[in-house]
C-alpha positions, 0 to 999 in steps of 0.5 A: 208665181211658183205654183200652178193653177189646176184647170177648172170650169167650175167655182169648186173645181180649184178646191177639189182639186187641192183636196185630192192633192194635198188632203192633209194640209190646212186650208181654212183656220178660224179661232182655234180650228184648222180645217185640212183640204179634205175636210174643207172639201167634205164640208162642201159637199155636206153643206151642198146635201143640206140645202138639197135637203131643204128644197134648194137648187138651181136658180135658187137663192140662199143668204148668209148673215155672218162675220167672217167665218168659213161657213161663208165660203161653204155656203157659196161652193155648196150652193154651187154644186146646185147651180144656187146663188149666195147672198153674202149680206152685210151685217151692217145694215140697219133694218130696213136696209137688211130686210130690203137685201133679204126680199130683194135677193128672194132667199128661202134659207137664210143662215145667221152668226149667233152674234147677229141673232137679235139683229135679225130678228128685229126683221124676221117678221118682214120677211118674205120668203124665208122659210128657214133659219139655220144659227152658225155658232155660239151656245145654240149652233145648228150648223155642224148638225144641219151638215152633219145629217146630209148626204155628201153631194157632188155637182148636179149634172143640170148646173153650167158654168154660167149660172148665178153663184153669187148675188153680192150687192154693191156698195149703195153710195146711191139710193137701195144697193142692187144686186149683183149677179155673179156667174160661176164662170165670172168667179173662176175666171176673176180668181185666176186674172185678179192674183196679178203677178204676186209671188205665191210659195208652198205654204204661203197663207192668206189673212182674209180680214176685209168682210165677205159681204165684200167682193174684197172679201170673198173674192180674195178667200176664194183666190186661196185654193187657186195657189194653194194657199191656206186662208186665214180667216179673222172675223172682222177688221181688228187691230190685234185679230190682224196682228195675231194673223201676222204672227200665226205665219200669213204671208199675204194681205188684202186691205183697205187703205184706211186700214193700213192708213191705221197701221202706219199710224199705230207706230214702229212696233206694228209697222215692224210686225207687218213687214213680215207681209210678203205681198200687201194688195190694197185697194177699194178706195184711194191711197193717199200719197203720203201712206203709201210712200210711208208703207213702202219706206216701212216694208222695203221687203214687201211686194205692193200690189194696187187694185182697182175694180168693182163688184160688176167683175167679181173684184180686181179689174186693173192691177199696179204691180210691184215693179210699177210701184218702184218704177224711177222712170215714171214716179207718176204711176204711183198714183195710177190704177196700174192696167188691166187683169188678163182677158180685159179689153180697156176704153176710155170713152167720151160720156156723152157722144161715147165715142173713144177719146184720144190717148191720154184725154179723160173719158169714163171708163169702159172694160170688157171681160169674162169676169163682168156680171150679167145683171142687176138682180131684177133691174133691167133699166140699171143693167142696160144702163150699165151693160152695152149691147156689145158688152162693155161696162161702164165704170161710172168712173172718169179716167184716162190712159197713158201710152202704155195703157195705165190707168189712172182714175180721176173721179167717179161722174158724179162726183166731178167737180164743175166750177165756172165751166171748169171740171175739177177732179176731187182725187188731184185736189185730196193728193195735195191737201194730203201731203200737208203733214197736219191732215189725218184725212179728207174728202173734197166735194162740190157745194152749189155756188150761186155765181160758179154753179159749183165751189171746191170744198175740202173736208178735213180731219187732222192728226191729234193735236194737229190742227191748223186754221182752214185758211192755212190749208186753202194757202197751202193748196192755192201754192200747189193747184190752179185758183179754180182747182183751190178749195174756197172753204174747209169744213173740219171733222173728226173723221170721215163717214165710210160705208164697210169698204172703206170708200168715203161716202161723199154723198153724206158729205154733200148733203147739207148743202144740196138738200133737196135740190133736184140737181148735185152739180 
């Protein structure tokens, strides 16, 4: 990394400080503007004075309903200049999942993408606390007026680094999504440890692409202020909304491994375009072999940077960098989730005594760190289930380490496999379906088997035009896997259901098979 990181107690500080240091040059382009660091940083301060205006400040809660647009990302440092927190909330939501979000997190202003008008007026009624609507965009947009009319605002002298910026609520594979609470040291501290060891240079450029609602979304455009790069923003995941990033000069991206999945897919001219990436991170969900091997073939010049994390630690919590992706010693560790951002202690712990596992045994996973959240918003059984009294984290996930501490996940806990007392970790099983040149993707789960208790199911999508009998994919794996690892039947689909962060819902997979059984394993 060539540029240095300016120093910062606060979220803003990175944007100010860019501000006063290169006033004149762009630091946000969305469509057909270009916002400079100056004018970035007044917007801030603006939108800072509007929300004051309104009532807000610390301890408050704001919400934004909006694709991608820059709008977010001053939202949440205006309301940092409060001690306010944003709801970033996913506009994929149905209604009585958006009106939960809304009611749960308790904001009284809510700003709402033109695009997304009629989505939120089918629940404005159920509302609860919103006392004001602002529209971002279109032929009715209020947003340059409602910042126009405020008083530019500095940081209020009340707000500490330990305040509540951001209510980002997790993915919701389980029951009603929580909110997750955010501090504006957490935020400052995940976007100088998340970079990893990527190379940044004057005039590198970020595509943000993967949704705001998204830790991997917000977290990365936030990391652009950091190195001093300008962000590029797209408002959603579009093949020709990317492409058209690549060709405007960005530099750096970060994508979900169904996205780059689609690019290999989309044939020699898209993957010659990408190779202009000089850094792809990826990460939210598995990367099948057979891609990522594709991806580095395709890209020989790209650096690849792997991510593991959770919306608890404001993102990235382990890294597998490029050096490890290309290391001839260890080709294992291509599969791993590399190891852990700076300032993160690692455990792998035996679930049910919780105490350490020997090196190299599996365990849930444990990190302790600066970045993590304080809590669940208004949870306080979840958050003491997820948070120790010495504040370590459980992931949820199984893992173990090996000798130089890398990580490779496994599954998550409830998604572990038992069958006739043997565990079965569904991400082994994927690894080697994946590599039959026929499967497009797929998922493996745990169907109740009244003489096992558990048996291995695989869930497939093949390539067009590609298909082969189940019973072909059960022999191609019986040759590669223990029997009792080896799928004892395949369901065939046309594709995966995913929620916005790319992960596969495996829950919706399982379903017609447990019903309403009290137990899923």
């Amino acid at each position: 990394m060539s540029i240095a990181i300016p120093p910062a107690t606060y979220l803003p500080d990175f944007l100010a400080h860019r501000a006063e240091e290169r006033p004149d040059k762009p630091c946000w382009i969305f469509g057909e503007r270009t916002w400079s660091w100056a004018e970035a940083w007044e917007s801030v301060r603006r939108t800072a004075g509007a929300l004051r205006a309104d009532g807000v400040g610390r301890g408050d809660r704001v919400a934004i309903l909006a694709k991608n647009d820059p709008a977010v990302l001053q939202v949440i440092l205006g309301g940092c200049q409060l001690g306010a927190a944003t709801t970033v909330v996913n506009w994929r939501l149905a209604g009585d999942e958006l009106d939960y979000v809304l009611n749960d997190c308790g904001a009284e202003v809510v700003l709402v993408g033109h695009h997304l008008l009629e989505q939120f007026a089918q629940v404005r009624d159920r509302l609860q606390h919103v006392r004001k609507v602002i529209v971002i965009g279109g032929d009715h947009d209020e947003l340059e007026a409602w910042q126009s009319a405020a008083t530019p605002t500095d940081r209020d002298p009340a707000v500490e680094p330990d305040d509540i910026c951001v209510v980002m609520y997790s993915s919701g594979t389980t029951g009603r999504p929580k909110g997750v609470q955010l501090s504006q040291h957490a935020m400052v501290e995940h976007s100088v440890n998340g970079l990893g060891d990527a190379t940044y240079g004057e005039g590198d450029m970020l595509l943000v692409a993967m949704p705001m609602f998204h830790v991997g979304g917000t977290s990365y455009a936030l990391q652009a202020p950091v190195i001093g790069a300008t962000a590029y923003i797209v408002p959603e995941v579009d093949g020709a909304l990317l492409a058209g990033g690549v060709m405007a000069g960005c530099t750096h991206a970060f994508l979900v491994p169904a996205v780059v999945t689609a690019l290999i897919a989309a044939g020699p001219q898209v993957m010659g375009l990408f190779s202009k990436l000089k850094s792809l991170g990826y990460g939210a969900a598995p990367m099948p072999l057979p891609v990522l091997r594709a991806a580095m073939e395709a890209w020989p010049d790209t650096e690849f940077q792997q991510v593991y994390g959770m919306t608890e630690f404001g993102g990235v919590v382990t890294v597998l960098n490029d050096a490890a992706h290309r290391d001839a010693a260890h080709p294992e560790r291509l599969v791993s989730a590399g190891r852990p951002v700076p300032h993160t202690e690692m455990r792998i712990v035996d679930p049910v005594t919780l105490e350490d596992v020997p090196q190299g045994e599996s365990g849930e996973v444990w990190f302790r760190t600066p970045q993590a959240t304080i809590g669940y918003l208004g949870k306080p059984e979840a958050t003491a289930e997820l948070i120790t009294p010495d504040g370590w984290v459980r992931t949820g996930d199984l893992g173990r380490a090996d000798e130089d501490g890398f990580l490779f996940i496994e599954d998550r806990i409830k998604d572990m496999i038992i069958t006739g007392g043997e565990n079965v970790y569904s991400p082994e099983v994927e690894r080697v379906l994946a590599e039959h040149p026929s499967v497009q993707e797929l998922a493996v789960i745990g169907v109740p088997d009244d003489r096992w208790g558990e048996s291995v199911k695989a869930v497939v999508a093949f390539k067009p035009d590609q298909a082969v009998p189940a019973e072909e994919l059960i022999a191609f794996a019986r040759e590669r896997l223990a029997g009792y690892k080896t799928p004892s039947s395949i369901d065939i689909v046309d594709a995966l259901p995913r929620n916005p962060s790319g992960k596969v819902l495996k829950r919706d997979l399982r379903k017609p098979y447990w019903g309403d059984r009290a137990r899923q394993v």
